[in-house]
Residue, then its C-alpha position, 0 to 999 in steps of 0.5 A: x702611766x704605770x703606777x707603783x704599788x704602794x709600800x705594804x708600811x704605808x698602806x697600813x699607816x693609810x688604813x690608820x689614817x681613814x682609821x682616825x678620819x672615822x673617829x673625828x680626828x685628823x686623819x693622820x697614821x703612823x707605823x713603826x717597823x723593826x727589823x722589817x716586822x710592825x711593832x706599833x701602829x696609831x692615829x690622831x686621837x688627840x681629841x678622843x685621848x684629851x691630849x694635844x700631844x696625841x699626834x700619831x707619830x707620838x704615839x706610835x713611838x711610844x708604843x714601839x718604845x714599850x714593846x721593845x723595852x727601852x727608849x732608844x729606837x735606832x734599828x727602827x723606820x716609821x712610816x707616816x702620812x703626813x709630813x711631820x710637825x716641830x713635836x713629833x720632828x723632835x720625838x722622832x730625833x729624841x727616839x733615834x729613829x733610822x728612817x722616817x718615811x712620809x706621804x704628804x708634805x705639809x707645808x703650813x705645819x710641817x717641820x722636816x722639809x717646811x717650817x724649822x727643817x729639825x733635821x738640818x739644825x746644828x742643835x739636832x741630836x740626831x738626824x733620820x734618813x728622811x724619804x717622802x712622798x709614797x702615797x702622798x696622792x691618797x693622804x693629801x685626798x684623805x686630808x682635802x676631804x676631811x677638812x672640806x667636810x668641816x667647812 
């Protein structure tokens, strides 16, 4: 079986992610590209921050947002490792995001393709292009390993 390589975005989101596993967090990352440059990167560090808002998509976004001087981020891609939850869904739809690329689908927490589907309400203020499962093998091993550590 051939296997693709996987996308240079999602790769650096993985690195965030084993970056976060490190560090005691969730392993989850996330990168945001414009016009095909990164702009930002993060991990879960809502343990290291003290702040339950500290997912890696958040951070990420505001970052993005600092660097590029406004809060509309429509000319951007993020590309993250897990599927994302109700929170980041909504940051990711407040921020006007172009396209949200994920790994691994996340069926207890998830909020895109499981759970409210964000994107599909009628009350959602805007709506991704939404692409999944590049690299959903390594980071669902990251998570799987991460928790079965913690048992």
């Amino acid at each position: 079986m051939t296997r693709w390589p996987l996308p240079e975005f999602m790769a650096l989101a993985l690195d965030e992610a084993r970056a976060a596993a490190v560090s005691g967090e969730v392993p989850v990352g996330a990168v945001i590209v414009c016009n095909g440059e990164v702009i930002a990167t993060a991990h879960n560090s809502p343990r290291l921050l003290k702040d339950p808002s500290a997912h890696a998509e958040m951070l990420a976004i505001r970052r993005a947002a600092a660097v590029l001087g406004r809060e509309r981020l429509e000319d951007c891609e993020l590309w993250v490792t897990l599927e994302p939850c109700a929170m980041c869904a909504g940051a990711i739809g407040h921020a006007r995001i172009a396209r949200v690329y994920y790994a691994a689908s996340d069926p207890k927490g998830g909020a895109v393709e499981h759970g409210p589907r964000l994107f599909d309400q009628p009350q959602c203020l805007h709506r991704p292009e939404v692409y999944s499962g590049m690299g959903e093998g390594e980071a669902g091993d990251l998570l799987r390993g991460f928790f079965r550590e913690r048992r």
